[in-house]
N, C-alpha and C positions, 0 to 999 in steps of 0.2 A: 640464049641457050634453052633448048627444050628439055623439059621436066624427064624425057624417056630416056633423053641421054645422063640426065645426073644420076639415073637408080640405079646402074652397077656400081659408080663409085662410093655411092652411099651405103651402099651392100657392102661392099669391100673394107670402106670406114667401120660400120658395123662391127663384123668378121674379126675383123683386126685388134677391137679394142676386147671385143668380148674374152680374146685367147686370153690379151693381157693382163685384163683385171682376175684379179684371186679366184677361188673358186669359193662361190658362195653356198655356205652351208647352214643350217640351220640349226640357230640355237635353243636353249633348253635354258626356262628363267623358274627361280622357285620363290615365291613370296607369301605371307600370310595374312591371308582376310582379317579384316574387325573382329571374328567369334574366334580366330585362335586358328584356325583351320590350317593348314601348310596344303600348299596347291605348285603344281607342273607346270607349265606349257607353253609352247614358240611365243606366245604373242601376251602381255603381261595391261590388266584392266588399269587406266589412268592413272587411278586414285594409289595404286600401288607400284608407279614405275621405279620409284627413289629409293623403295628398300628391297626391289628384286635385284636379287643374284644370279649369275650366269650358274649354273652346273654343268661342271668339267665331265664330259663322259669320254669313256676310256673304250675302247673298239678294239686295245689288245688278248691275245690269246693270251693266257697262261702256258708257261713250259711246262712241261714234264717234272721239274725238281716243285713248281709251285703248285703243281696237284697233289704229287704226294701229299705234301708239307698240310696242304688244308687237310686233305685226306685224315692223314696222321691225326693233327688237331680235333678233327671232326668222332674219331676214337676216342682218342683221351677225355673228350669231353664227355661221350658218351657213357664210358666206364664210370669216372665220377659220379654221373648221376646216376647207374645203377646199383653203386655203392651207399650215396645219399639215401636212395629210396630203402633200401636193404637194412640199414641202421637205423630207419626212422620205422620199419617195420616191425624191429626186433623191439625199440624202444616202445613203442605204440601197444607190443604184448607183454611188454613187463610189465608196463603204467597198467592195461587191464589188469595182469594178474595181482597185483595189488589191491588197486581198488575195491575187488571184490572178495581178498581179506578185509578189506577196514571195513568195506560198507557196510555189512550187518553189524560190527560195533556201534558205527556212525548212529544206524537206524535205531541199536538199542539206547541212545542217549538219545534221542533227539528231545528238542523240546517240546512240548503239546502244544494246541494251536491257540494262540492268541486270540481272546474272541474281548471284544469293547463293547460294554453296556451300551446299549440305544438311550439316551438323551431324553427324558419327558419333554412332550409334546410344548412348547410355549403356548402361553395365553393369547388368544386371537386379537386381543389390542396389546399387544409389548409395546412397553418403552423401548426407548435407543439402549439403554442403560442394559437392560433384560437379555436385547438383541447383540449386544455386543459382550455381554457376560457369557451368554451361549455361545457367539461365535471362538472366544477362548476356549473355553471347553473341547469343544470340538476339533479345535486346535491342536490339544491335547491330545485327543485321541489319533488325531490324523498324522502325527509327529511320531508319535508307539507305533502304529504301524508301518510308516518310514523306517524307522530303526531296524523294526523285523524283517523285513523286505528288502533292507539294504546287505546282512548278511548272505542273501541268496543273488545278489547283482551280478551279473555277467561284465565284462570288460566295455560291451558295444549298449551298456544302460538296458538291455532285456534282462529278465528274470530267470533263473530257472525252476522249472515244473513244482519245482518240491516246494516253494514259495508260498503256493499259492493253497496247497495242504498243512501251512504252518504256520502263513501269517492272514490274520484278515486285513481284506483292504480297505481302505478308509479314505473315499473322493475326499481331496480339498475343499473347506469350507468355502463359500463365499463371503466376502465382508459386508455386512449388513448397510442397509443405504440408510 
């Protein structure tokens, strides 16, 4: 049998099977890389085939009652948060109007500014003994102006302004070798 006469029936086999089988469509895998990443797409890299997941995509319209409905929601939510902002407004001018009754009180108490004695100079040959009595000392001092410094601490470990008009600062010693 020659080759020319098999090619319509092959065509026809073809044809035939192609109607049969399902229709093929293209899926949608979502997996995540080693840095955390979340990632798309038809075709999913080796090392991550076992924990990709298919994602279900949906190609229906919404009716009429499920627009409103988001619609609606998408108000409501909207209102809330112009109410949130509006409250947090009002509150935001009370907290000033306060503040700036106490604060000239504040300011009439405040405390002077912490100033710590400069250390006499050590002797150019110190013992360990000398070097490590100083290092206390300074200790000392460096701990006093913690304490001042710490009253002005902010929540995120920064200072505020006024800190630095009311405490002196005082680097941490090093420990003597």
């Amino acid at each position: 049998m020659d080759l020319r006469t098999r090619l319509p029936g092959i065509g026809v086999l073809v044809a035939a099977l192609a109607f049969t089988l399902p229709s093929a469509q293209a899926e949608i895998y979502q997996w995540t890389d080693d840095n955390g990443n979340v990632h798309f797409g038809d075709r999913v890299p080796a090392q991550h085939r076992e924990e990709a997941d298919t994602v279900g995509l949906s190609g229906r319209i919404p009716n009429q009652d499920e627009v409103q409905a988001a619609q609606n929601r998408a108000r409501r939510i909207q209102s809330a948060a112009e109410a949130t902002a509006e409250s947090n407004q009002q509150r935001r001018a009370e907290q000033d109007e306060s503040d700036t009754e106490v604060e000239p009180a504040r300011r009439a108490y405040a405390p002077p500014r912490q100033h710590f004695p400069e250390l006499p100079p050590l002797p150019q040959r110190a013992t360990r003994q000398q070097r490590e009595e100083r290092y206390q000392q300074e200790m000392v001092r460096y701990r006093a102006s913690m304490r001042c410094l710490a009253q002005y601490q902010n929540t995120n470990g920064s200072f505020k302004a006024e800190a630095f008009d009311r405490c002196e600062v005082v680097k941490r010693p090093k420990w003597p070798d």
